[in-house]
C-alpha positions as CSV (number, residue, x, y, z in Angstrom):
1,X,80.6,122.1,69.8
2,X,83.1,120.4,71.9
3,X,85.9,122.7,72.4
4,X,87.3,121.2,75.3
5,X,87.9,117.6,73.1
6,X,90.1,120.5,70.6
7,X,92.0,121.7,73.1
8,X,92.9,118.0,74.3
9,X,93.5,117.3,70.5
10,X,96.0,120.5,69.7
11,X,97.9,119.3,73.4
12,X,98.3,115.7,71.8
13,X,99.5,117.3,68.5
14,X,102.4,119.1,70.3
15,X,103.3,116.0,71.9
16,X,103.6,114.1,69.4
17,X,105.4,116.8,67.7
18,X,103.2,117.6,64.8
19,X,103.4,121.0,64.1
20,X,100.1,121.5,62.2
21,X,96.7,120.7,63.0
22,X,93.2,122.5,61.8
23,X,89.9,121.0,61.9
24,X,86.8,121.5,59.3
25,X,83.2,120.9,59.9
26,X,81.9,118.9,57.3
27,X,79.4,121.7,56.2
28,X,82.4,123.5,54.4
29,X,82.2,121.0,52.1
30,X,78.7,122.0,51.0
31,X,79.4,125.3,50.5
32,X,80.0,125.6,46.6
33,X,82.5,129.2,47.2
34,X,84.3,127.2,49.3
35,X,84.5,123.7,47.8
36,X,84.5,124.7,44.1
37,X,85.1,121.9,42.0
38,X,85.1,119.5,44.4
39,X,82.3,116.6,43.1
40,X,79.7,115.4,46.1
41,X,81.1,111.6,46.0
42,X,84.5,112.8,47.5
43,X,82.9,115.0,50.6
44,X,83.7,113.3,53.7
45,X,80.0,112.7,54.5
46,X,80.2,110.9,51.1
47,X,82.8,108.8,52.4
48,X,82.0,108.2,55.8
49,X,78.3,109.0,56.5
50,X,78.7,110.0,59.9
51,X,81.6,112.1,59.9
52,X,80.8,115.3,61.7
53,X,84.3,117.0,61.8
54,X,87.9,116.5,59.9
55,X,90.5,117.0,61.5
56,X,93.6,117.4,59.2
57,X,97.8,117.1,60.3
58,X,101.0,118.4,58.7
59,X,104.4,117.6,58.7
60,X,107.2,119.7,56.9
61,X,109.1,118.4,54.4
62,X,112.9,119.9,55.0
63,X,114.1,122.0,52.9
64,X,117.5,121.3,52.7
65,X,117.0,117.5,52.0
66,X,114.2,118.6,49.0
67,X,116.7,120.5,47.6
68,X,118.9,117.5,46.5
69,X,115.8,116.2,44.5
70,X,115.7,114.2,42.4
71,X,117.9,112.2,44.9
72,X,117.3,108.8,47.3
73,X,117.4,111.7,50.1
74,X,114.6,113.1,49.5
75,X,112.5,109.8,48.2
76,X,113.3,108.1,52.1
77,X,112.4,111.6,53.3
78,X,109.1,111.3,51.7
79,X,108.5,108.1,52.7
80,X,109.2,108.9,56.3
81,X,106.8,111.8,56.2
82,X,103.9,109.7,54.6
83,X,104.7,106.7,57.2
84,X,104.5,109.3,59.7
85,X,101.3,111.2,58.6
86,X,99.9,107.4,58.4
87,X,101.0,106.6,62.3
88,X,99.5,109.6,63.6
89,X,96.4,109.3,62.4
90,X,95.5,106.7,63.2
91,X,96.8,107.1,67.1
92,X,94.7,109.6,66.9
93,X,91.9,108.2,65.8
94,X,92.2,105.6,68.4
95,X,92.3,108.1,71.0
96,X,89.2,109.9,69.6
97,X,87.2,106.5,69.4
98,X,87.9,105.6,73.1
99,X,87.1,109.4,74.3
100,X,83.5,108.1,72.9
101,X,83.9,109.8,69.4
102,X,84.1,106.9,66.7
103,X,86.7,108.1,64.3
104,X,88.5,106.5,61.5
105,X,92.1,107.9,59.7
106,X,92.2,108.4,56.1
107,X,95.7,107.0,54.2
108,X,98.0,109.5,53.3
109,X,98.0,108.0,49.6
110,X,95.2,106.5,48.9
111,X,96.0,104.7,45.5
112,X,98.1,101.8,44.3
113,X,101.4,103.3,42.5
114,X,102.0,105.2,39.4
115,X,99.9,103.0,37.5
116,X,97.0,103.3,39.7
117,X,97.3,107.0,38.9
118,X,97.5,106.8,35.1
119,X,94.4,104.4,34.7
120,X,92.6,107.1,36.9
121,X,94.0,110.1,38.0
122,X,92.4,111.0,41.4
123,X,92.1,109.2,44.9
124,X,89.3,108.9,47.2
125,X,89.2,111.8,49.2
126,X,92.0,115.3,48.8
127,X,93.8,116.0,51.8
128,X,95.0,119.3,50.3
129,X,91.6,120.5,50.1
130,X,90.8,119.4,53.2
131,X,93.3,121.2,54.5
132,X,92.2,124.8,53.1
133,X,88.6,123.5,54.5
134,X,90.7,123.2,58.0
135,X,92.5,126.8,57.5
136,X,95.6,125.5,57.2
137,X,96.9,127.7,53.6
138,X,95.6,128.2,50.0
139,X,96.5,127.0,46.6
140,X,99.7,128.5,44.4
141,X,99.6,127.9,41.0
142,X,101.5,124.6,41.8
143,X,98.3,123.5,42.7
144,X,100.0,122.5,45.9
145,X,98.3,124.3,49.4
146,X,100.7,126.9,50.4
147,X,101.2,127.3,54.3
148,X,102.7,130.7,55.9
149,X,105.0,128.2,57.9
150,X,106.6,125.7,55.4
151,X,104.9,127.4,51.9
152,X,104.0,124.3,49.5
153,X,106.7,121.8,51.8
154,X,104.3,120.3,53.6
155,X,102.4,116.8,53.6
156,X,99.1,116.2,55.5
157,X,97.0,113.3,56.9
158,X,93.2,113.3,57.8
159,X,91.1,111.9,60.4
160,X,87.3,111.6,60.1
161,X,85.7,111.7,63.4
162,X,81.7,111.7,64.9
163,X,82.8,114.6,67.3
164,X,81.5,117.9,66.7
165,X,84.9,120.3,66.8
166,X,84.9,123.8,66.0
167,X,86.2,124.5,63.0
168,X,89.3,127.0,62.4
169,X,89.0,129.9,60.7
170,X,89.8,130.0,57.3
171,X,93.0,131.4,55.9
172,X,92.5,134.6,54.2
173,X,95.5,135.9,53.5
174,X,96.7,134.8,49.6
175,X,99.8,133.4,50.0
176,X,101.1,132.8,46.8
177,X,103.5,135.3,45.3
178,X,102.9,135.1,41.6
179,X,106.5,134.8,41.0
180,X,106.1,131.9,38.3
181,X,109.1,129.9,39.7
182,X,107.2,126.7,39.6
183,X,106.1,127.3,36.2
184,X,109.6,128.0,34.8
185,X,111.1,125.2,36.3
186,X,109.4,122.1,36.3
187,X,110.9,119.9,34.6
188,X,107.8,118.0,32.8
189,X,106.7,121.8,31.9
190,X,103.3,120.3,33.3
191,X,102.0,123.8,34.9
192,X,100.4,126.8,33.8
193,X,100.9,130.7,34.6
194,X,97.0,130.6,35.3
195,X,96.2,131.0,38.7
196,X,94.3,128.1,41.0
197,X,92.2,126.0,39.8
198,X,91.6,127.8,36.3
199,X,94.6,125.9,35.2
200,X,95.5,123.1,36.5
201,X,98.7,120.6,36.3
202,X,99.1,118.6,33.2
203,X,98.8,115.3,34.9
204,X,99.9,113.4,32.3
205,X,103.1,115.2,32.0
206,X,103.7,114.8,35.6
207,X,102.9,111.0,35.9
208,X,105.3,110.3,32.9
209,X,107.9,112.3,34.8
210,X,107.5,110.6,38.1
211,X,107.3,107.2,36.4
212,X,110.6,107.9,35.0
213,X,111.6,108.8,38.3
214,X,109.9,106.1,39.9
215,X,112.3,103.6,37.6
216,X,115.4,105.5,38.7
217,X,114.4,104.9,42.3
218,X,114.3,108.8,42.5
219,X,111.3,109.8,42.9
220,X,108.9,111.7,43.7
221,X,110.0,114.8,42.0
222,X,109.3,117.9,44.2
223,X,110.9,120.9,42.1
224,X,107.9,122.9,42.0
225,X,107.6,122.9,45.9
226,X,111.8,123.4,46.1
227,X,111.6,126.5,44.4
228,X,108.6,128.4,46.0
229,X,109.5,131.3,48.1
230,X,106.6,131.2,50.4
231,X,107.7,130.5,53.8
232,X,108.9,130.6,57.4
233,X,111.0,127.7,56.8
234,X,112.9,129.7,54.1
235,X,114.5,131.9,56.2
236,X,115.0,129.3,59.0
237,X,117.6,127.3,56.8
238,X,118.6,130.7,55.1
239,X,117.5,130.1,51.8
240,X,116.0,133.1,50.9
241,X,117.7,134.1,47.1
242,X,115.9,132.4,44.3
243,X,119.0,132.8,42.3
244,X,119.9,129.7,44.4
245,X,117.9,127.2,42.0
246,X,117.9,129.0,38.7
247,X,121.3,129.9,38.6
248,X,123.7,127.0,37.9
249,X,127.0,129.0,38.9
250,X,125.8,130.5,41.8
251,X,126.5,129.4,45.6
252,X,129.1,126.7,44.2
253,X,129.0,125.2,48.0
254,X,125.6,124.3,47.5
255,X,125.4,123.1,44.2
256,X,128.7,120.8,44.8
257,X,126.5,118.9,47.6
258,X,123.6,118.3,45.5
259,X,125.1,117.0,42.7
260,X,127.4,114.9,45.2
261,X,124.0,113.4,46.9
262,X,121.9,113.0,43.1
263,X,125.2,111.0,41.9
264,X,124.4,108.0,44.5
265,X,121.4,105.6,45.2
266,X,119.6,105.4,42.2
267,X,119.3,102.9,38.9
């Protein structure tokens, strides 16, 4: 395995200011304990036949902007990130293909809008699992993959590439807290107190939410990744008493600025 190339790959990372980066061999995707549910037609060999390793990127979503949500802030803070995780890729796909190791990027979103989504639920390939494949977290009950940096806040990219990396090790540590703050407040009361993936988000719910959103020019939504108290990034902007979100009279300072920001920039 070429552990040189990773090296070069985890120097251009911090470069380019990309704070996370893990790589999976594509073998973890045939292990059933590991890729449970996952169906064959969505492995990355399934995909890309001669894929060897992915390598998978994450950006933080900042928490301070996410908690104005619903709000334009966040939506062009989303946007950003995805445009981003898009850019990045794909550089570094180029630079993997011209080292000698043909590699392509995978879209950050790989459907066509909120409709896409209803007529069929899924996309091509899940970068969330890809990431747990690449050690970078596990799954909360939000169905979202928690990190020990940025908890749920996080958005990632993939790259499929012929090289043969090493893979990191996986995350063992369970991150999520149990805490049910997701759960009690989304708004579309899409998730369950189950843990990951016996139950799983109502997608339905969740769709009809965003598409209301979506007409507002609010969304996405982000509530259930606001509120979870995994995370570096937590302490970072001081933000560590849930009371913050599920109590309406509490830091005033706070709660003044976020309605101020939700009142503008939406239909």
């Amino acid at each position: 395995m070429n552990g040189d190339l990773k090296r070069v790959l985890e120097e251009q990372c911090r470069q380019m200011g990309i704070p996370l980066m893990g790589i999976a061999g594509v073998d973890r995707w045939e292990d059933t304990t590991l890729a449970a549910g996952i169906p064959p037609e969505f492995y990355p060999q399934s995909i890309y036949p001669d894929v060897r390793s992915v390598i998978v990127i994450g950006l933080p979503v900042q928490l301070p902007v996410l908690e104005t949500s619903p709000s334009i802030w966040y939506r062009e803070l989303y946007n950003t990130v995805n445009l981003l995780l898009d850019q990045y890729t794909y550089r570094l796909s180029l630079f993997l293909t011209e080292q000698g190791f043909p590699s392509v990027s995978v879209p950050r979103d790989g459907y066509g809008g909120l409709e896409a989504l209803k007529k069929n639920p899924v996309t091509f390939f899940s970068h969330r699992h890809a990431a747990y494949l690449a050690g970078l977290g596990t799954f909360g009950i939000n169905n979202m993959l928690l990190t020990s940096q940025y908890g749920p806040r996080v958005r990632f990219g993939s790259i499929f590439t012929e090289a043969d990396l090493p893979s990191n090790p996986l995350l063992n540590d369970e991150l999520c807290t149990g805490c049910l703050q997701c759960v009690r407040c989304c708004p579309a009361h899409a998730l369950g107190e189950g843990g990951y993936p016996e139950v799983l988000t109502d997608k339905e719910a969740c769709l009809l939410y965003s598409a209301e959103l979506n007409r507002q020019g609010i969304s996405p939504c982000g509530i259930c990744i606001r509120v979870c108290p995994v995370g570096e990034d937590r302490s970072r902007f001081h933000r560590k008493d849930p009371s913050l979100y599920e109590d309406p009279t509490a830091h005033e300072a706070y709660q003044r600025a976020w309605k101020h920001v939700r009142n503008y920039g939406h239909r």
